[in-house]
Each structure stands twice: as structure tokens, then as C-alpha cells.
C-alpha positions in Angstrom: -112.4 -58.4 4.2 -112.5 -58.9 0.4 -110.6 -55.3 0.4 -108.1 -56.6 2.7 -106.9 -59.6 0.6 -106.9 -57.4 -3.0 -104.7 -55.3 -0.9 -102.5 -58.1 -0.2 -102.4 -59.7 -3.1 -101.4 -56.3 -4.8 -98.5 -55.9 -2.3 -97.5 -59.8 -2.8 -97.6 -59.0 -6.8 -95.5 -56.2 -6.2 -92.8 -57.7 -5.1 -92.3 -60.4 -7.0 -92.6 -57.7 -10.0 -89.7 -56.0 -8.2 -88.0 -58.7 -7.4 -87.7 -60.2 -11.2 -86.9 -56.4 -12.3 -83.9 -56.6 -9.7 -82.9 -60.3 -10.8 -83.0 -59.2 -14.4 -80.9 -56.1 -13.8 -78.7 -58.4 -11.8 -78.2 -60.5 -15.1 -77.9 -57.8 -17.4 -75.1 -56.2 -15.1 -72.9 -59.5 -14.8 -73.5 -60.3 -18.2 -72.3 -56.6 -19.8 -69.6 -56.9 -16.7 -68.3 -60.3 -18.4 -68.6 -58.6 -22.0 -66.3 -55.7 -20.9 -63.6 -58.3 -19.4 -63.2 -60.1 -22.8 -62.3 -56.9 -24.8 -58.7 -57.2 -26.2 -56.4 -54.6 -26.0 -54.3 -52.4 -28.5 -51.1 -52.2 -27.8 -49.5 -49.1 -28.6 -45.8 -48.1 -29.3 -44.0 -46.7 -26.4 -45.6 -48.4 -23.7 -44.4 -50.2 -20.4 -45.5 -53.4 -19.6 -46.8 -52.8 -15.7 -47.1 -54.7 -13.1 -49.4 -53.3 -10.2 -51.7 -54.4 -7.1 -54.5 -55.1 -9.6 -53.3 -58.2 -11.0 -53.8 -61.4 -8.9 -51.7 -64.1 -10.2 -53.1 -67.5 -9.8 -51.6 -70.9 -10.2 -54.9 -72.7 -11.2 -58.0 -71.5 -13.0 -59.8 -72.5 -10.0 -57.9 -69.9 -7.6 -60.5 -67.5 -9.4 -63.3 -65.9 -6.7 -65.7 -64.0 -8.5 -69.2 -63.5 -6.1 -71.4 -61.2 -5.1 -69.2 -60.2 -2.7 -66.6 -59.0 -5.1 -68.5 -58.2 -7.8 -67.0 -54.8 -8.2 -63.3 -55.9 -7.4 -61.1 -54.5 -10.5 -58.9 -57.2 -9.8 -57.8 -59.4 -12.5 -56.5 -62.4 -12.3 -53.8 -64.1 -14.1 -52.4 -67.4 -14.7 -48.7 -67.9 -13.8 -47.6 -69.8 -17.3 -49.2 -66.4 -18.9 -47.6 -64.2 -17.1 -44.2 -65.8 -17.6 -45.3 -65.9 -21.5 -46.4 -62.7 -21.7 -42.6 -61.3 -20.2 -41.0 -63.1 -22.4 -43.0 -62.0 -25.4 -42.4 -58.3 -24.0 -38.6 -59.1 -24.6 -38.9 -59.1 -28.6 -41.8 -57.1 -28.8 -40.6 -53.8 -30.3 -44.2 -51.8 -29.0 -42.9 -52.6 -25.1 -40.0 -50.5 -24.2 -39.4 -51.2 -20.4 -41.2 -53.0 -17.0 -42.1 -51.3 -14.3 -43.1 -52.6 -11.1 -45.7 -51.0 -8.9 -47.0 -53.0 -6.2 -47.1 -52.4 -2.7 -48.0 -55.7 -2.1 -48.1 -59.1 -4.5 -51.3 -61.6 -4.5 -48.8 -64.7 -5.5 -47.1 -67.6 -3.8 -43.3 -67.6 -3.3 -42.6 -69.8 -5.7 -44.5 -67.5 -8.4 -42.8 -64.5 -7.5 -39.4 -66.6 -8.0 -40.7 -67.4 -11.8 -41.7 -63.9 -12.4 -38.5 -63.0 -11.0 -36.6 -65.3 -13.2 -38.0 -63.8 -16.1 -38.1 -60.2 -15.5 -33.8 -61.1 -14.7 -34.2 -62.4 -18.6 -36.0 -59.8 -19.6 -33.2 -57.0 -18.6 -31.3 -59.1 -21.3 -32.8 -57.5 -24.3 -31.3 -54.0 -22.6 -35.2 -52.5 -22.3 -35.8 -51.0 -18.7 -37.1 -52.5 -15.6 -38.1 -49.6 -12.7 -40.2 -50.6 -9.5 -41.6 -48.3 -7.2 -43.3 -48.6 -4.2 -44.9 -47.2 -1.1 -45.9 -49.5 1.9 -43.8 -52.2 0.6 -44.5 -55.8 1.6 -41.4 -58.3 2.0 -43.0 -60.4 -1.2 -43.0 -57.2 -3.3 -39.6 -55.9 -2.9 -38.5 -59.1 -3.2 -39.6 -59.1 -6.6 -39.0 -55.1 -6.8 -34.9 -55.5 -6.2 -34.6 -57.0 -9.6 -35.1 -53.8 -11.4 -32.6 -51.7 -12.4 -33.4 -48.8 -10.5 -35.8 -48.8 -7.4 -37.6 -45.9 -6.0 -39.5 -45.1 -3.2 -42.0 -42.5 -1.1 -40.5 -39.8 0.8 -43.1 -41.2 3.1 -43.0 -45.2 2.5 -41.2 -47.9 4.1 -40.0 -51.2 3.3 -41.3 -54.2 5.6 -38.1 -56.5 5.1 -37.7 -58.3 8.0 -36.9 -61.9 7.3 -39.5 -65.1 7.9 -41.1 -66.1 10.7 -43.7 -68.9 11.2 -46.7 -69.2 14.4 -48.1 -72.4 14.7 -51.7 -72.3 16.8 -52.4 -74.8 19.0 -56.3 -75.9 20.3 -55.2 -78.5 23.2 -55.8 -75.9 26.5 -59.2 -74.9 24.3 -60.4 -78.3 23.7 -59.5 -79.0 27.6 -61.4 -76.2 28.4 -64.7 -76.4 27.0 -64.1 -80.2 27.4 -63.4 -81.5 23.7 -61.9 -84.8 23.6 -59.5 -85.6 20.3 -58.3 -88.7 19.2 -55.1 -88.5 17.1 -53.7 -91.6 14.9 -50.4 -90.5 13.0 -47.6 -91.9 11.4 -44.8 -90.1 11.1 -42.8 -88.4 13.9 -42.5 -84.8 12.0 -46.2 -85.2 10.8 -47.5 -82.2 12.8 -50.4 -81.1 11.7 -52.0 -82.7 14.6 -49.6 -81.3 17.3 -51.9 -78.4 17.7 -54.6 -81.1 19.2 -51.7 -83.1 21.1 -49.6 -79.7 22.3 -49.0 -76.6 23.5 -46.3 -76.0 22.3 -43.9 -76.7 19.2 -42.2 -80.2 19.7 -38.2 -80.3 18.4 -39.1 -82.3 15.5 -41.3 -79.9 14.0 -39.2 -76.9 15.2 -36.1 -78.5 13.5 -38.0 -78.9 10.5 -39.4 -74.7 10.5 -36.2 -74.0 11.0 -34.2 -76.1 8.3 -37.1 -75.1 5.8 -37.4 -70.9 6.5 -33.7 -71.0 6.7 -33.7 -72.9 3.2 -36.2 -70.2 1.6 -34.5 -66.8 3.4 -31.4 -68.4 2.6 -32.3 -68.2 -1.3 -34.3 -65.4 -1.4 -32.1 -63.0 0.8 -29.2 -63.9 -1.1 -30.9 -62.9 -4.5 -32.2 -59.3 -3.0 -28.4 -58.6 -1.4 -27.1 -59.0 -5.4 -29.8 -57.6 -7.2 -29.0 -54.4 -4.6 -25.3 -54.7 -4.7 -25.1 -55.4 -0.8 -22.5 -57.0 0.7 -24.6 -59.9 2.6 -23.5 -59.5 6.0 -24.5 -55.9 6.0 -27.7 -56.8 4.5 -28.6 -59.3 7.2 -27.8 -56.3 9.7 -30.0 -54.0 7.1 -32.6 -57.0 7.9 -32.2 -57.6 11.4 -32.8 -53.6 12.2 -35.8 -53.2 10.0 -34.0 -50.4 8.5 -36.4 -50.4 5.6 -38.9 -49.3 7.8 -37.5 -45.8 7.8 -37.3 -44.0 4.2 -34.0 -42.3 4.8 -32.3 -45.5 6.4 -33.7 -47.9 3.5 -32.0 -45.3 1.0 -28.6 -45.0 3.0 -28.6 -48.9 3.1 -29.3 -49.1 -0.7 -32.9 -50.8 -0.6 -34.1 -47.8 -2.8 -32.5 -45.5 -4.9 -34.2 -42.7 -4.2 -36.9 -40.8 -2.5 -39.3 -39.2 -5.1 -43.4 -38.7 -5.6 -45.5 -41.0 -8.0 -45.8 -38.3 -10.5 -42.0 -38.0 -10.4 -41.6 -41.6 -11.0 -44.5 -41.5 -14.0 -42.2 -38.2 -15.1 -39.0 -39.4 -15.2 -40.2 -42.6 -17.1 -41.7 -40.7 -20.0 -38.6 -38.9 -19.9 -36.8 -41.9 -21.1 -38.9 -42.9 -23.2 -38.2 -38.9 -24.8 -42.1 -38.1 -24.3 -43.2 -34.9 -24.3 -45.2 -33.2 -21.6 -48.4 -33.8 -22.9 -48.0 -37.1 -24.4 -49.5 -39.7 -22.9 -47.6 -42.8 -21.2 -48.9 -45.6 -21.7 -48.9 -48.3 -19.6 -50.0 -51.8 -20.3 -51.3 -54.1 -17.7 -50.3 -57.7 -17.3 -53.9 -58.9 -17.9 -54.3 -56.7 -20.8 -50.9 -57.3 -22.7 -52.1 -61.0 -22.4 -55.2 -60.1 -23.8 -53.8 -58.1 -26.7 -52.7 -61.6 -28.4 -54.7 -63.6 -26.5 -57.0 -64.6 -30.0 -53.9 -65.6 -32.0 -54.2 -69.1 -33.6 -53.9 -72.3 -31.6 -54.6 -75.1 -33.6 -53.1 -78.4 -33.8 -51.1 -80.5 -31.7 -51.2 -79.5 -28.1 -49.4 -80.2 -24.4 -52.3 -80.1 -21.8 -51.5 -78.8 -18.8 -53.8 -79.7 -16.0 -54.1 -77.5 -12.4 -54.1 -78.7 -9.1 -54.5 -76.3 -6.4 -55.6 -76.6 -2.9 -56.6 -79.5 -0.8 -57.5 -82.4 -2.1 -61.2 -84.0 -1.3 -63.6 -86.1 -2.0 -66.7 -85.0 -4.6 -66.9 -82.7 -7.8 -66.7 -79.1 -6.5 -64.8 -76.8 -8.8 -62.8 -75.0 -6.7 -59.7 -77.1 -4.8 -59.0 -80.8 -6.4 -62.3 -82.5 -5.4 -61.4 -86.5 -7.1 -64.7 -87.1 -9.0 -64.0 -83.9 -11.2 -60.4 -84.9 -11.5 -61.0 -88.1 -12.3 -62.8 -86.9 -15.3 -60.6 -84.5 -16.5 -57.6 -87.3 -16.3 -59.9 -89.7 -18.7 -60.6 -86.6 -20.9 -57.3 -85.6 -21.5 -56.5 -89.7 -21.7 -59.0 -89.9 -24.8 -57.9 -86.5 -26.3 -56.2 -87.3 -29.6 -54.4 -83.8 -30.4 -52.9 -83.8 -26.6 -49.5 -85.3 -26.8 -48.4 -84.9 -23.5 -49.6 -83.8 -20.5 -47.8 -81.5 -17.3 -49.7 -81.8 -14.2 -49.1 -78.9 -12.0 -49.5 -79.4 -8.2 -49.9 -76.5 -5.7 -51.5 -78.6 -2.6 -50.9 -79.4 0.5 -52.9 -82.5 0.8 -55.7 -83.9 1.9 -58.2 -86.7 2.0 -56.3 -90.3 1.6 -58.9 -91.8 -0.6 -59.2 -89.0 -3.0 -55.4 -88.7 -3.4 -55.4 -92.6 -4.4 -58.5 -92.1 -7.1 -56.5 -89.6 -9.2 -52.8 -91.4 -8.8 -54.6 -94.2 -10.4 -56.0 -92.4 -13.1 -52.8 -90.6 -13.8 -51.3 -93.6 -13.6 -53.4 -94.9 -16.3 -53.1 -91.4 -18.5 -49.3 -92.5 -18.2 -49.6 -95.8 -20.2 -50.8 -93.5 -23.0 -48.7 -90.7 -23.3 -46.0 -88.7 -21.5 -46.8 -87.3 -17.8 -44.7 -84.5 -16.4 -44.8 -83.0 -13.1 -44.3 -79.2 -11.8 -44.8 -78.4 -8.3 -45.9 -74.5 -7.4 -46.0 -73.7 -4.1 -47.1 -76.9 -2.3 -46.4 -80.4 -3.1 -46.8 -81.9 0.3 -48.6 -85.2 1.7 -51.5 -85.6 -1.0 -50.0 -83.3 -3.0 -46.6 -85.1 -3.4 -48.7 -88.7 -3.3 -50.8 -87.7 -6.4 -46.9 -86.7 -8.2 -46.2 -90.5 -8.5 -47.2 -91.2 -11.3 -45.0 -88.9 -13.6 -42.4 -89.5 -15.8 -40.1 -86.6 -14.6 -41.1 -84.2 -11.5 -39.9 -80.6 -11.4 -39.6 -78.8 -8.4 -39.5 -75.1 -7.6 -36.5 -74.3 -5.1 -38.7 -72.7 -2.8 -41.6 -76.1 -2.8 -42.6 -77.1 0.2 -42.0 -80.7 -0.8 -42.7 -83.9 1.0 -44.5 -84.5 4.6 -45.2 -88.3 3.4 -46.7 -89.0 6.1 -50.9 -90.3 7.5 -52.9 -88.8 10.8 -56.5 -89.0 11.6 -58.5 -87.1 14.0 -61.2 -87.7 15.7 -63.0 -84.9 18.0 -65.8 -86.1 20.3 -67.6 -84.2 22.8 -68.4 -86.4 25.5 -67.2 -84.1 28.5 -69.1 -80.7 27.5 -72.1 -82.4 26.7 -72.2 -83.9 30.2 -71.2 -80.7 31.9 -74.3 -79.5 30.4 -76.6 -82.2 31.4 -76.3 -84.2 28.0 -75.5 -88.1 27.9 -76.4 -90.8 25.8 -76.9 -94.6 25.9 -76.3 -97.1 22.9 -78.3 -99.6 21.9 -76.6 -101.8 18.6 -76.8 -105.2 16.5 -73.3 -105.6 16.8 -70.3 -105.0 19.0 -68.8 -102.3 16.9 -71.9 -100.7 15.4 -71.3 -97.3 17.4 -67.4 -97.8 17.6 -67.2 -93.7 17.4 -69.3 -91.5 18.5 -69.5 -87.4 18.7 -70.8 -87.9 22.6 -68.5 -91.0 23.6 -65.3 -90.7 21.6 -63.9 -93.9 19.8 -63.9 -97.5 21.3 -59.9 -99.1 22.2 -61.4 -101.4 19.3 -62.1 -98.1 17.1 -58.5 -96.6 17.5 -56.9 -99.7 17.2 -59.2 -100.0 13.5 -58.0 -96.8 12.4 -54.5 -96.9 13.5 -54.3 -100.0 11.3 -55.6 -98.0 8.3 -53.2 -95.1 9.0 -50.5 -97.2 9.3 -51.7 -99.1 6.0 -52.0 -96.2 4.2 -48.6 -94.6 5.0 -47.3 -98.1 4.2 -49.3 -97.5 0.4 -47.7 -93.8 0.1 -44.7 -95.1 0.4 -44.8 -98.0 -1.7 -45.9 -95.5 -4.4 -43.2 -93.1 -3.6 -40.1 -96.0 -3.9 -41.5 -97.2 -7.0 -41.4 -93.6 -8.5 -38.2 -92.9 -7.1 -36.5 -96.0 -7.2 -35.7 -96.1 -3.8 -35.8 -98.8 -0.8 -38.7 -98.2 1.4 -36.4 -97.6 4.1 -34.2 -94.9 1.8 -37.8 -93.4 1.5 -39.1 -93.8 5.1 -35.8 -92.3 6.5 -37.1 -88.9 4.6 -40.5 -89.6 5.3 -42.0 -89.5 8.9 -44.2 -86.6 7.8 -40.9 -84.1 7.4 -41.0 -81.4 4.9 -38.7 -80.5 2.8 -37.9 -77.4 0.6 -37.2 -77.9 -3.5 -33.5 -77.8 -3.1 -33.2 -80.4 0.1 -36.0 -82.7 -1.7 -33.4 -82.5 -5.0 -30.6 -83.6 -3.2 -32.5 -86.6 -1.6 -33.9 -87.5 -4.7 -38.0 -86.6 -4.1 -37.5 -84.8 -7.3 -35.8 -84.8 -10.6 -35.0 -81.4 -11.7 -35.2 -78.0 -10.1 -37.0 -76.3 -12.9 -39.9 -74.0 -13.4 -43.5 -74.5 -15.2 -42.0 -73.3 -18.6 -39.6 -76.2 -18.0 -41.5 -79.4 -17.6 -43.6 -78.0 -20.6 -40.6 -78.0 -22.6 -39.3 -81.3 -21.4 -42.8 -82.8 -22.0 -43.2 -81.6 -25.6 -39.5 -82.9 -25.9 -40.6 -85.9 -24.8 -43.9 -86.3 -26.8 -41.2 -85.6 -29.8 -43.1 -82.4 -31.1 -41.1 -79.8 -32.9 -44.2 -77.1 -33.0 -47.5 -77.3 -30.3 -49.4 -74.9 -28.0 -50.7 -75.1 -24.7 -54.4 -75.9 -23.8 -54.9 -75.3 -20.2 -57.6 -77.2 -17.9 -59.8 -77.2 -16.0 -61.3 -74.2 -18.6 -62.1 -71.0 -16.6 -65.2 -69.7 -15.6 -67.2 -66.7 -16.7 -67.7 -64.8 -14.1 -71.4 -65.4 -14.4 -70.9 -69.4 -14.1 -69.1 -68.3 -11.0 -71.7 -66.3 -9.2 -74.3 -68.7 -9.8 -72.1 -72.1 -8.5 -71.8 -70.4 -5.3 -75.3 -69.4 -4.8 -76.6 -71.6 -1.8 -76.4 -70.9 1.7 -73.3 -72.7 2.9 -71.1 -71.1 0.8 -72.7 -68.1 1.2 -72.8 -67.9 5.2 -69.0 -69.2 4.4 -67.8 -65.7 2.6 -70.1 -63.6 5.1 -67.8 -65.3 8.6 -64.5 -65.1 6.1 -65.4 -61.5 5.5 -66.3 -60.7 9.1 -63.2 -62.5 11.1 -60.5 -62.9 8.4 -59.2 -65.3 6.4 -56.3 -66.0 8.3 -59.0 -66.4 11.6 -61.3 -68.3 9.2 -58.7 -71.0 8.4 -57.8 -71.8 12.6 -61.8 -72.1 12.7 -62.0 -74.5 9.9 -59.5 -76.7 11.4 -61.9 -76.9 14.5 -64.9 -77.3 13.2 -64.1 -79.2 10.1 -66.8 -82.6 9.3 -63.9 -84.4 7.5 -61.2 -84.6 10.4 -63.7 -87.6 12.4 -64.3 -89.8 9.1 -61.1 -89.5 6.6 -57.4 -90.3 7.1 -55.5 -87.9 5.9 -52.7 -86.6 3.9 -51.8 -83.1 5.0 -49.4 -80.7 5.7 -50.1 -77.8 8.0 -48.1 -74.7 6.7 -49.1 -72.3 4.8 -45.7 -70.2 4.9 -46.1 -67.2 2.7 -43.3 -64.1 2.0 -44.8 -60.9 3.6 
């Protein structure tokens, strides 16, 4: 016996042994793996400033995933504001002699790849090259591909333009089926991020406003591809409607490429113009590392703070989306920060929690009182997201910013009708005659919904108080564009829920203008992670069972299952859009 447990005990030592081995190894590797990200790079004369599929351009510093999923992703991820920096740098820097675009497919927002766009359209100023070339082309990458002067293509590639489309999911024949009853408070006729629990279908409210907003965005976008390509538009809308692109020889004949040739070709005939010789090497710079290459350079003194907010808004202090505790604390930092004059606050969210929204307004409102505010909306500024804009001094808008959706639901699921089909009830026993007024197995009490439909109706009544002040509207001037509608960056301009159609570059500007500083640098915020800090917040078994399902269905299927199963619809009213409309 005394034999058996030495023998265990030896196999128990053994692996812990090997287990701290592997966990120090695990260090060592993220730590030398963080090392080799920091290294700056040279840039040399002669080269092209690239953009490819391995740069991921992010509008926050808390869009970053690094886990142990992705450990090994070469990836690299890039704010916006550098990007646009680092292309404009490229115009006078005499070592970068051209662009050239090389992605099949673009990890940005619309609104992004409109700023990129913008500046590579400036950049052509300075009379340096811009080439793309592509492959499997997504609609977002040619989109930003056309702007070159010259684009080619695979003998064997295609190009998937084919104009924008939206499909709305709905749960109501589900939650029939497997009997789960939802409650759903709203206010606000076109505030349909609940229809998919009230409908099966889309109602004309909500198809009017699809409609009005993709025709708003392909209007815009469409119209910049047909000129970029010399296309006369009706004849690019039949290019369009036939998915030409789709077939090499027809996307040449209809001028979405200007020719057919190989990778190495396209490599060749760039160092031809740049008179290399065969054997000379061409270098190409990426996005991340031409940023890096002056990324040390000095930036002391007076500063503009520009603080991200991306994703949906909730309570707590998680790092990732705007959770209110952590904002709340970077607001009163950047409050008591002497050297930041000014501050732009840019919002890429579609909303969220009520409560949370409120907590940071009122702190922004209070950073306001102390020095300028300015506002630039990415992608999203809708519900929460346009709520927590109220409190700036000017708001910039992107054309293509899904703006808006002021508008309050709250949803309740209960489960009283599956549970009994299974042979599950429940009896209440309380103090008081609303101590159980919702309940997962009984629903809400008439009591209950009236309750909460007082608090929506309250809050929306709050939204828009905020909104008129910050406008300078009448409520009913507000209301009237309200209702939960959406709105794109030009329509919101033109009904005044924005100032200026402008980019990020610009509200920096105006703020420093404003903050009456000749000479400043930015300081962005939150601060990034290393990628070790990153691995190690995510490490418990939520989040880790969380990326295994994402992994495993999709993201795109993880995102309908998160609106099913999600705690927060039964306890919060909330301040939400439900579109995620992307350019692919």
C-alpha cells in the first residue's frame, strides 16, 4: 500500500512539474511574442506603402482580440486616426513612392473605408502612384480598390459587387414553438429591434426606413466607384445589377479592372516603375509597420485627448465595449488632466443599457464645463450611442453613420408555457403585492408592464429632453425624427442631429481650434493592451466557453443566439438599434 501512494504521489508531482514547465513556456512565448510586435521599422527608399488582408483597422483600442485562440494570427491591428495619419505622412515622405492596395477583403466599417478612401483620393495629389489588385474581391475592398489609378485583377478572380442588401431574423414562430412568452414595452414606432419578438415579418415602418438608409449609403458609395472607374452610372448600375464582376473577362470589358495579370506580374510591373532591377528587392511597407517607423517621435506637451467608444454600451467595468463604471473614470481622468486641452469623443455604438448611457452623458457633461467636447461618429451613433453625443459642443458625422434610432424598448422573455409542457409550475408566496411582479415561469404581472411601460416611456421622454437641449430643437421638432427611425449622416445633417459632415481628423482639428492651440499632439484612450494583459483578462470560463460557441457556429450565428439568450433583455430598458449593415 505504502508503494501504491509513493507511486501516486510521483505521478501527481509530475504533473504539476509539467504543468509549471508548460505555463512558463506559455509566458516566455507571449512575452518574446509581444517583444517582436514593438520593434520599429526602417523605412527604406523606394518603397510602397501597402495595404493588405493583414491589417485590421479598428476604431477603438478595445476592438483588439488577442487570446489563446488567435495567438498565432499575424494580423495587426490599426487604429483608424493612424491610418489616416500615416497616408498623409506618406504624401511628403520622399522614402514612399506609391500605394498599393492588396486586399481581397477589408476588416473595417464603411464609414472607415470612406476615410481611408478620402485620403488615399489626397494622396494621388502629390502625383506618387496608387495600384490595387485583387483576387476574390469583396464589395468593401473594391470599393476602396476603384480609387487607384490603375486596377488589376486575376485571370481567375472575380469581383463580388452587387449592391446592399439587409435580412432581418425574426424569433416569434420559435418562441411560439417551444412556448417562450416575450413581453415587449417600446416607444417609438420605427424602434424595431424588438419586431423580431413581435413579427414575422418586416413591418412598413422599418422597411421604409432599410430602404431610405441602404439607398442613402449605395447611393454615395456607387456613385464614387462609377467616377473613380470612369463609368457612366446607368451602365454601372446594369454592371451591378448582372454581377458582371463575377466573371474576369466581363469585369474587364465593363472597366471594373484594367487588366487581367498574375501576382508576380503585378509585383513586376511595380518595380518596373519604380526602375528596379531584376534582382532588386521591392520593398513594401505595411500600414502597421510605416506607423511604427515613427511611432517613438516626441509627443510632449499640450495634447487633444481623444477617447473611444465602440460597441454596446453596459453596465460594469469590462474593457472591451463601453461598460459605464470604466468610462466614468476615464471622463474624470481626462476632466482632471492638466496638459489635455480639449477632448473628441468618438462614438461607434449602437446602443445599449439606458442607465449606463445616462452615467457617462452626465459625466461628459461635466468634462464640458471644463474644457472643449467634440463629437465624431464612426460607424454607429444610434440609440445609446447618439444619447451619450449630447453633451458636445459640435458633433461630426460620417456620411455613411447610422445616426439616430432615439427611441426606448424592453423585453421581457418568461417561460411559463414550456416549463408546463414539461411538467414544471410554480406557486408564489410574497410580503407584498408586487414582490414577484416578473417572473422567468409566470411572465410579468398587468401591474409589472404597466411599471415598466412608465419607465420606457420616461426614459424616451429623458432622451429626448437631452437631444432638444443639444440641438436646440422643440421636443416635437425632435420627436417627429425620433420614434426609433434611423437615419444615415447626410439625412441626420439635413435634420439637424448633427453639425458638420466631417471625418475624425476633423473634429480633432475643430477641437484644437477650439481649445485655441496653435501646436499639440494626440493622446489616445483608453491605452492599449499588450497582448499579454489581453490573454490573461479573458482567462475565466465564460468568456472562454464564449470564443469556443463563436468559433464553432459563427459569429454572425453567435450574435442571433445572443439576442435569445441574453440576461440583460428581462432587467434593463434599453437604447438600441438592431443593424449591423456592413459593405460586403
Amino acid at each position: 500500500m505504502r508503494s501504491f501512494f509513493k507511486n501516486v504521489l510521483a505521478n501527481i508531482v509530475a504533473i504539476v512539474l509539467l504543468c509549471a514547465v508548460f505555463f512558463v513556456f506559455f509566458i516566455m512565448m507571449i512575452v518574446f511574442s509581444s517583444m517582436g510586435n514593438d520593434k520599429s521599422v526602417a523605412v527604406k527608399n523606394n518603397s510602397v506603402l501597402t495595404i493588405n488582408l493583414k491589417t485590421n483597422i479598428i476604431d477603438s483600442p478595445t476592438e483588439e482580440q488577442v487570446g489563446l485562440f488567435n495567438i498565432n494570427d499575424k494580423t495587426k491591428s490599426v487604429l483608424l486616426y493612424d491610418v489616416l495619419e500615416a497616408i498623409k505622412k506618406a504624401k511628403t515622405d520622399d522614402h514612399i513612392k506609391g500605394i498599393s492596395i492588396e486586399a481581397d477583403d477589408l476588416h473595417a466599417g464603411m464609414t472607415q473605408i470612406d476615410d481611408i478612401r478620402n485620403a488615399i483620393q489626397d494622396f494621388k495629389k502629390s502625383g506618387k502612384f496608387v495600384y490595387a489588385y485583387g483576387n476574390a474581391v469583396s464589395q468593401s475592398a473594391y470599393y476602396l480598390g476603384s480609387v487607384a489609378d490603375q486596377y488589376y485583377l486575376n485571370p481567375s478572380g472575380m469581383i463580388e459587387l452587387k449592391g446592399l442588401a439587409t435580412e432581418v431574423t425574426f424569433f416569434k414562430d420559435f418562441a411560439d414553438k417551444y412556448g417562450i412568452g416575450i413581453e415587449v414595452i417600446r416607444h417609438g414606432k420605427f424602434k424595431s429591434a424588438v419586431e423580431p419578438f413581435l413579427r414575422n415579418d418586416i413591418s412598413p415602418e422599418n422597411r421604409e426606413q432599410l430602404s431610405t438608409l441602404l439607398n442613402d449609403i449605395w447611393k454615395s458609395t456607387s456613385g464614387k466607384m462609377a467616377v473613380s472607374r470612369k463609368i457612366d452610372t446607368a451602365q454601372f448600375r446594369t454592371v451591378v445589377d448582372s454581377l458582371y464582376g463575377m466573371i474576369p473577362e466581363l469585369g474587364l470589358k465593363y472597366k471594373l479592372a484594367d487588366k487581367l495579370i498574375q501576382k508576380t506580374e503585378y509585383d513586376q510591373m511595380i518595380k518596373a516603375k519604380l526602375s528596379l532591377k531584376d534582382k532588386e528587392k521591392l520593398n513594401k511597407v505595411s500600414l502597421a509597420g510605416y506607423i511604427s517607423s515613427y511611432a517613438n517621435e516626441d509627443k510632449s506637451g499640450e495634447k487633444v485627448a481623444v477617447l473611444y467608444a465602440s460597441g454596446g454600451i453596459n453596465n460594469g467595468d469590462g474593457y472591451n465595449d463601453i461598460n459605464s463604471e470604466r468610462y466614468v473614470k476615464y471622463i474624470k481622468d481626462l476632466q482632471n488632466d492638466d496638459k489635455v486641452k480639449a477632448v473628441v469623443f468618438r462614438i461607434n455604438s449602437p446602443g445599449g443599457s439606458a442607465n449606463a448611457s445616462d452615467e457617462i452623458l452626465f459625466e461628459l457633461q461635466q468634462l464640458k464645463k471644463k474644457k472643449p467636447l467634440v463629437v465624431s461618429f464612426g460607424d454607429y451613433a444610434a440609440s445609446g450611442g447618439y444619447y451619450i453625443a449630447m453633451a458636445a459642443d459640435k458633433i461630426y458625422s460620417e456620411p455613411n453613420t447610422l445616426t439616430g434610432s432615439i427611441g426606448v424598448f424592453g423585453v421581457i422573455p418568461y417561460y411559463k408555457d414550456i416549463a408546463n409542457k414539461n411538467g414544471i409550475r410554480s406557486d408564489i408566496v410574497a410580503t407584498n403585492a408586487n414582490s414577484q411582479y416578473y417572473s422567468a415561469l409566470n411572465g410579468v404581472t398587468p401591474y409589472g408592464v404597466n411599471l415598466i411601460t412608465r419607465s420606457v416611456e420616461g426614459t424616451y421622454k429623458r432622451f429626448v429632453h437631452f437631444v432638444t437641449q443639444n440641438r436646440k430643437q422643440t421636443f416635437e421638432q425632435i420627436d417627429s425624427v425620433g420614434g426609433g427611425r434611423v437615419w444615415s449622416g447626410v439625412r441626420a445633417k439635413e435634420i439637424g442631429l448633427v453639425d458638420e459632415l466631417g471625418t475624425l481628423n476633423d473634429a480633432v482639428k475643430f477641437a484644437a481650434q477650439k481649445a485655441g492651440l496653435k501646436s499639440y499632439h494626440i493622446s489616445s484612450y483608453p491605452k492599449r493592451m499588450t497582448p499579454f494583459e489581453q490573454i490573461f483578462k479573458d482567462l475565466n470560463e465564460e468568456d472562454i466557453s464564449a470564443r469556443i460557441i463563436k468559433n464553432k457556429i459563427g459569429k454572425a450565428n453567435y450574435e442571433i443566439l445572443q439576442q435569445i439568450t441574453d440576461e440583460k433583455l428581462k432587467s434593463e430598458v434599453k437604447m438600441e438599434m438592431p443593424y449591423q449593415i456592413k459593405i460586403n
